[in-house]
GUPAVEX-804490 format. One record per residue (C-alpha): x, y, z. Coordinates in steps of 0.1 Angstrom, whole numbers, plus 5000, padded with zeros to 4 digits. Layout:
// residues N
+------+------+------+
|   c1 |   c2 |   c3 |
+------+------+------+
|    X |    Y |    Z |
...
+------+------+------+
***
This chain:
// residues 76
+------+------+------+
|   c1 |   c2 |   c3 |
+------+------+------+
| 5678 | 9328 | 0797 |
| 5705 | 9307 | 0788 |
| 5680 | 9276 | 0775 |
| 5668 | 9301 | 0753 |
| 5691 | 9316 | 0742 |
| 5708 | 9281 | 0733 |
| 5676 | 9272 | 0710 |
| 5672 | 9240 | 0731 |
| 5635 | 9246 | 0735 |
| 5631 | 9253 | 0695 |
| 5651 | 9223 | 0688 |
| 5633 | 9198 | 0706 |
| 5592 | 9212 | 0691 |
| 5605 | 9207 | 0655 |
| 5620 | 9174 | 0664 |
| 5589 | 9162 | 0682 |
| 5568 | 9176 | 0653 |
| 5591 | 9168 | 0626 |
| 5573 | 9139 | 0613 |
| 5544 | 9158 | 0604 |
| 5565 | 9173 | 0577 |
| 5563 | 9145 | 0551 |
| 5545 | 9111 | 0550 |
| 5513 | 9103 | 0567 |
| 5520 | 9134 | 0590 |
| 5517 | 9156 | 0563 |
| 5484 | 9140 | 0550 |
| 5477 | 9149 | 0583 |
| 5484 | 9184 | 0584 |
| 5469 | 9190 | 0551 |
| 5437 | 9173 | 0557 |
| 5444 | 9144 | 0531 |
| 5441 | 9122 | 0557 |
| 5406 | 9102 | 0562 |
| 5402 | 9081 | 0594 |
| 5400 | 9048 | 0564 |
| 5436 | 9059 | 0559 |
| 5446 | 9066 | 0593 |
| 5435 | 9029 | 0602 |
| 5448 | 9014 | 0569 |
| 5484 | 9028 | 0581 |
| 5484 | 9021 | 0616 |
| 5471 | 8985 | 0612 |
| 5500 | 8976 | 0586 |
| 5525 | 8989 | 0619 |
| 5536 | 8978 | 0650 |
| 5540 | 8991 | 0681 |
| 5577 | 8997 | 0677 |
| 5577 | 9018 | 0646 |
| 5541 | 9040 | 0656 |
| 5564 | 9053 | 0687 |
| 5596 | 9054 | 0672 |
| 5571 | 9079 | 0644 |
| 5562 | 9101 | 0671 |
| 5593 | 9105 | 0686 |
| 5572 | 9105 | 0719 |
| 5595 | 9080 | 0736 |
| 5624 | 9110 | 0739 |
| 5606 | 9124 | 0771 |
| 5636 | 9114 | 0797 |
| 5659 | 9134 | 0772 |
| 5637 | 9165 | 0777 |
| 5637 | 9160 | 0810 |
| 5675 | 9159 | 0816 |
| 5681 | 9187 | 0792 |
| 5657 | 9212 | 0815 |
| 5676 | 9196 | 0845 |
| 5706 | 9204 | 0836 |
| 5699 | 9242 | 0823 |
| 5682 | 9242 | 0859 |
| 5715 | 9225 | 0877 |
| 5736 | 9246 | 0858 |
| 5717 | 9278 | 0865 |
| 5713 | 9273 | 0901 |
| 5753 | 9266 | 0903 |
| 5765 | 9300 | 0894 |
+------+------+------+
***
């Protein structure tokens, strides 16, 4: 399979999961992290910058990646 093949799938779980890799992610991940600390950080945040941490907003990107592996698949 060509997507696979092309590490598009690999690509886009360590981006997505990349921030748990240093910062409050990695308290996270190594059980640092208490739920005082989790509020402290989130409170002192806005909106713009908890998303933009996540890297959940890149969903339409996944999307037309698949689509066109799928388009392009299809086509030959």
């Amino acid at each position: 399979m060509k997507m696979k093949e092309d590490g598009v799938l690999d690509d886009l779980v360590a981006k997505r999961y990349s921030s748990y890799k240093s910062g409050v992610g990695a308290e996270i991940e190594s059980g640092k992290a208490t739920f005082q600390s989790l509020e402290a950080y989130s409170l002192d945040k806005t909106q713009a910058d908890l998303r933009a941490a996540t890297h959940s907003d890149h969903l339409e990107q996944v999307k037309d990646t698949i689509n066109h592996y799928i388009v392009d698949t299809l086509s030959k």
